[in-house]
C-alpha positions in Angstrom: 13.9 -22.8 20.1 13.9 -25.3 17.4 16.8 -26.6 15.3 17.4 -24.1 13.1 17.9 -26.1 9.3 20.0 -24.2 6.6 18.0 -21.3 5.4 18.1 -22.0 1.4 16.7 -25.9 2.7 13.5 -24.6 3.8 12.6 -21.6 0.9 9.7 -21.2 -0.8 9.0 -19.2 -3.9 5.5 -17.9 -3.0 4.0 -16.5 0.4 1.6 -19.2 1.8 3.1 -21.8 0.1 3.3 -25.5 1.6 6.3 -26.1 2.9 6.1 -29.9 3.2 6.5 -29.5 -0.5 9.9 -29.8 -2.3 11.2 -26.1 -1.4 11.9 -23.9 -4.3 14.8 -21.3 -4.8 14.5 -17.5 -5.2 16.7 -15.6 -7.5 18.0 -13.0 -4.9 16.0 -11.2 -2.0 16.0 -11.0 1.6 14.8 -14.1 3.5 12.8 -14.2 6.8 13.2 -17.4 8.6 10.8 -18.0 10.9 9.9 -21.2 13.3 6.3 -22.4 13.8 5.4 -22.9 17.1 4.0 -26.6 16.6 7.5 -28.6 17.0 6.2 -31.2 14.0 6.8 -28.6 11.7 9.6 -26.4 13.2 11.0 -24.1 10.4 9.5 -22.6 7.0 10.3 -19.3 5.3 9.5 -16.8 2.6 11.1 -15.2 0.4 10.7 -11.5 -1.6 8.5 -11.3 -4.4 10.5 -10.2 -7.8 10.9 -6.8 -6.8 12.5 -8.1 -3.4 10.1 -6.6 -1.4 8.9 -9.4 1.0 5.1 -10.6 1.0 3.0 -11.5 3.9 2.7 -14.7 4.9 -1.1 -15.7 3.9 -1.6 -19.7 4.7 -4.8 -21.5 4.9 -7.0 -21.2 8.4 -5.6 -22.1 11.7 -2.2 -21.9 9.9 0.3 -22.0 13.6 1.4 -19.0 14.5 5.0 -18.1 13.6 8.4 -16.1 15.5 10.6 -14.6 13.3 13.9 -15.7 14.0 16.6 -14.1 11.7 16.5 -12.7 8.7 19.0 -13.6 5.7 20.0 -12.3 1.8 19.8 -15.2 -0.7 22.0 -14.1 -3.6 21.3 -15.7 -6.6 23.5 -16.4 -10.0 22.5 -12.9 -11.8 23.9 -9.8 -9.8 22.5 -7.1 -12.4 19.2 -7.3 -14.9 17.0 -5.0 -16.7 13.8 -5.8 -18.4 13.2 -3.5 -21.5 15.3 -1.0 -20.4 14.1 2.0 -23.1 15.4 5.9 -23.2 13.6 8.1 -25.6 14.9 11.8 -26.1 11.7 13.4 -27.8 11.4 11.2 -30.5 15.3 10.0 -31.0 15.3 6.3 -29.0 18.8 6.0 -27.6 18.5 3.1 -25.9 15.4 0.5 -27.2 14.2 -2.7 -25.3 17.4 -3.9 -23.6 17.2 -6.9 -21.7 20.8 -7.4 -19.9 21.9 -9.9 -17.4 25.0 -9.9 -15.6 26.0 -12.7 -13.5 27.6 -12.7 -10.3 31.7 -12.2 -10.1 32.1 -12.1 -14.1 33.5 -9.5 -16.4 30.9 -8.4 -18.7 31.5 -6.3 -21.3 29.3 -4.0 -23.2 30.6 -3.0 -27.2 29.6 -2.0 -30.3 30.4 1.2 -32.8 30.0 4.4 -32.0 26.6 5.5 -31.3 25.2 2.3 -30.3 23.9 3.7 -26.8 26.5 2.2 -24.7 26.8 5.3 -22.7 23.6 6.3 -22.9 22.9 2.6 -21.2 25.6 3.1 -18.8 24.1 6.7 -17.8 20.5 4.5 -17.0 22.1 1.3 -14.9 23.9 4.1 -12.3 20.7 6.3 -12.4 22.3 9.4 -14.1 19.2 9.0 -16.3 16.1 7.5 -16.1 14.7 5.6 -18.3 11.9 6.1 -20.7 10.2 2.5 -19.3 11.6 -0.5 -18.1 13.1 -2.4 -15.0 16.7 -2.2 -13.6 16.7 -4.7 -10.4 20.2 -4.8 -8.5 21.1 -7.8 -6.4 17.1 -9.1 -6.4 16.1 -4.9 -5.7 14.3 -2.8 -8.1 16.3 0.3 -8.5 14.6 2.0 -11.3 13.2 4.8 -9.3 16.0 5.4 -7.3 18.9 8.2 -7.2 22.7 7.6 -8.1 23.8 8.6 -4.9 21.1 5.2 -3.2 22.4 3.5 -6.2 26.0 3.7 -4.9 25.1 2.9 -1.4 23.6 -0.2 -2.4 27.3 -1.0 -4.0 26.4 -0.5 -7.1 29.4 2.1 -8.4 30.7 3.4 -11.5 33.7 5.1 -13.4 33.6 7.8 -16.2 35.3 8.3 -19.3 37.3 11.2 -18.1 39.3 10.8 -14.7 37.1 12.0 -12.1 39.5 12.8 -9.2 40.8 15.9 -7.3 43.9 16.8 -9.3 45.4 19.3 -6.8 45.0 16.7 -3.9 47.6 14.0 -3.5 46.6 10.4 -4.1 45.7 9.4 -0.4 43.8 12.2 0.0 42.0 11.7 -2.7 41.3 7.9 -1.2 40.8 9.6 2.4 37.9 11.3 1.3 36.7 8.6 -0.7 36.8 6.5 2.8 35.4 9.4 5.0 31.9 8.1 3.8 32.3 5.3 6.7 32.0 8.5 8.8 28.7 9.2 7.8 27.0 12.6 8.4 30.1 14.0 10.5 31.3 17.7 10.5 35.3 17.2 10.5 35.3 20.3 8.6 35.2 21.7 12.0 37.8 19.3 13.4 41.5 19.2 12.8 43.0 17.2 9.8 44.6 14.6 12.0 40.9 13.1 13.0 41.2 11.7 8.9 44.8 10.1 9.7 43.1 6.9 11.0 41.8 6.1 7.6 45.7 6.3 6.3 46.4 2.4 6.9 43.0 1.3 4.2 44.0 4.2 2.4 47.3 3.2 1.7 46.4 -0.5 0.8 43.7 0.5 -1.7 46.8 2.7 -3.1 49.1 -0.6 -3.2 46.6 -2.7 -4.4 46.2 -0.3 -7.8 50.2 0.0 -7.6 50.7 3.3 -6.6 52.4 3.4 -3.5 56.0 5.3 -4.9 52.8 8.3 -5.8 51.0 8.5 -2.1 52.2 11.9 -1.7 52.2 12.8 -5.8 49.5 15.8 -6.6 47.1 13.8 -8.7 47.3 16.6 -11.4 51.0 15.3 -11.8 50.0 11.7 -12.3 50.5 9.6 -15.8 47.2 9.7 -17.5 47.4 5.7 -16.8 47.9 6.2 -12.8 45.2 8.6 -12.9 42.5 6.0 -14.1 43.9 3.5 -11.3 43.9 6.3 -8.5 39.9 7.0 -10.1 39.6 2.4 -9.6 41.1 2.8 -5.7 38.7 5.8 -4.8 35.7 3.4 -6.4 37.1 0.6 -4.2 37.3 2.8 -1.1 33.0 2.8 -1.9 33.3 -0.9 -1.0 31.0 -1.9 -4.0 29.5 -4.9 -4.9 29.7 -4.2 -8.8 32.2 -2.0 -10.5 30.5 0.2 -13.8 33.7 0.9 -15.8 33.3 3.5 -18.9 35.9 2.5 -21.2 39.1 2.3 -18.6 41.2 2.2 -20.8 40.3 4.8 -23.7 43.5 6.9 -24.6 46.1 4.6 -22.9 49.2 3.4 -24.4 50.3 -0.2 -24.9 51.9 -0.3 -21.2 48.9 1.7 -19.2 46.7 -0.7 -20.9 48.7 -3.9 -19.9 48.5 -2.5 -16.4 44.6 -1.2 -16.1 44.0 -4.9 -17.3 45.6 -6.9 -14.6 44.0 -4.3 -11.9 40.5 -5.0 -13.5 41.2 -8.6 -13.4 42.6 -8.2 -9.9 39.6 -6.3 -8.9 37.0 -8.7 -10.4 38.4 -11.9 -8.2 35.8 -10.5 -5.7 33.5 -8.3 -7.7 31.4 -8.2 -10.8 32.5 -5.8 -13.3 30.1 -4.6 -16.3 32.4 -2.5 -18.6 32.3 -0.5 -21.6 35.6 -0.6 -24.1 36.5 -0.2 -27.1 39.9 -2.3 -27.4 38.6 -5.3 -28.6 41.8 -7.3 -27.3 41.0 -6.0 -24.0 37.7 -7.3 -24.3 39.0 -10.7 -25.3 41.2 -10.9 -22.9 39.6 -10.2 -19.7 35.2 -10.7 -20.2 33.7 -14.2 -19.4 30.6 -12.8 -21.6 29.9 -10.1 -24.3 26.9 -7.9 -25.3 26.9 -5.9 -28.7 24.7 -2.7 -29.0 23.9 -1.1 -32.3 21.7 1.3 -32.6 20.2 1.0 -28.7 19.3 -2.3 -29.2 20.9 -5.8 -28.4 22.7 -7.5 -31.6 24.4 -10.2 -30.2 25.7 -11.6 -26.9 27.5 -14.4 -25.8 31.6 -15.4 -25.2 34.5 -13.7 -27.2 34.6 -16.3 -29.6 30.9 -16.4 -30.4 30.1 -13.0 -30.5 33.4 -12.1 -33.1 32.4 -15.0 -35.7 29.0 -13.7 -36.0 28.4 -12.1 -39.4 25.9 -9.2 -38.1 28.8 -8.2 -35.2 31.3 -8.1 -38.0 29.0 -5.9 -40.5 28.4 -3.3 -37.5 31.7 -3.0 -36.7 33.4 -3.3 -40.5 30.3 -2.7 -42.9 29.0 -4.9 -45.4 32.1 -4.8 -47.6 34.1 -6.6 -44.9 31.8 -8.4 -43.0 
């Protein structure tokens, strides 16, 4: 077999392209890499079209024939985009002709007043809702059509407002059964409990991580609203995603929970996108590398902290004309 070059040296943006030509880069997608069987010419590949399904090769006549070799993922700079993304409910448009991009391992935050369709956008990116038209592609894949529960197994997971964990379950059960989904379809309901003990070790340093070690054993009913929201951040971690949705983590905190829910986001995000709707503008400030403003479904503003705050529109949504 040939010398095999690095795979992002030989990619080419369309199927049947030459590949003597300068090779061109694909946003995100999987990769075949293939060799020809002429050794003047010993490597090419092809990449996914824009949805990330891949194309057939289609060169010119008495094109070499080719062995595929390996397969790779080429990630590009943007992790999660949608194109248009609309939601009507029978005549009322929630959500109108939102064009997002989030780029890999940032903190992106999504504001604006209430009823700007923040949620309702939220609901469409994890699938909850689907969307009137538009695209959502996730990591170079069109996931528009798909179900939550696909949408999470792609690593692509979210939070909720209100703390979604079993409150009369202690903490590492609640991340024991968060891990379990390694086990697949397995019945351990008909097996004893101690089958679950060997997931006790990742369990309990998803529980350090969020700082909760002193609660393993704590019901989660009997947990500070704060500890709650980080048990809800360690069973989402268990998931092993690739990009964290978080609806307003830290809604109804006080100063200390929200001191602490920050450094775990900005913990988290060190090897993770996060895309995250709040309301506490010095949260906002202090932790997103980039900003989008909603009002009224569509896209007002986006850019840094700083941009985004000095603009007079952003100030009028949030303040009104008076203040603006």
């Amino acid at each position: 077999m040939a010398n095999i070059e690095p795979p992002s040296a030989r990619i080419s943006p369309d199927a049947g392209a030459d590949l003597s030509d300068p090779p061109g880069l694909v946003p995100s997608g999987r990769v075949i890499i293939f060799e020809y069987r002429r050794p003047a010419r010993p490597l090419g590949a092809y990449a996914g079209n824009k949805t990330g399904r891949v194309v057939p090769f289609t060169g010119p006549p008495n094109t070499p024939k080719i062995r595929i070799v390996g397969e790779q993922l080429v990630r590009g700079d943007t992790v999660l985009e949608t194109e248009d993304l609309t939601k009507d409910f029978a005549g009322f448009v929630a959500v109108r002709s939102v064009n997002l991009r989030v780029a890999r391992g940032s903190i992106h935050a999504m504001i604006g007043p209430n009823g700007a369709g923040k949620t309702t956008c939220f609901n469409l990116l994890s699938k909850f809702l689907s969307p009137t038209r538009g695209r959502i592609m996730f990591d170079g894949r069109d996931i528009t059509g798909l179900r939550p529960a696909d949408v999470a197994r792609l690593g692509l997971v979210r939070s909720f407002q209100i703390s979604a964990v079993f409150p009369h379950l202690t903490v590492i059960e609640n991340v024991r059964i968060a891990l379990q989904r390694r086990r697949g379809g397995s019945f351990d309901f008909w097996r004893s409990k101690r089958v679950l003990h060997a997931l006790d070790d990742r369990a309990m340093a998803l529980i350090a991580d969020v700082g909760l070690t002193s609660y393993a054993n704590a019901l989660a009913v009997e947990l500070p609203y704060g500890h709650k929201r980080a048990l809800e951040i360690a069973t989402t971690l268990a998931l092993e995603p690739e990009m964290l949705l978080l609806d307003e983590p830290t809604a109804g905190m006080g100063h200390d929970d929200i001191v602490r829910i920050s450094a775990l986001i900005k913990s988290v995000a060190a090897t993770r996108t996060v895309l995250m709707v709040e309301h506490n503008l010095s949260v906002v400030a202090d932790l997103c590398d980039r900003i989008t403003v909603l009002t009224r479904g569509q896209v007002l503003a986006e850019g840094d902290y700083q941009t985004v705050s000095a603009d007079p529109a952003v100030r009028e949504a949030y303040l009104g004309t008076g203040h603006a």
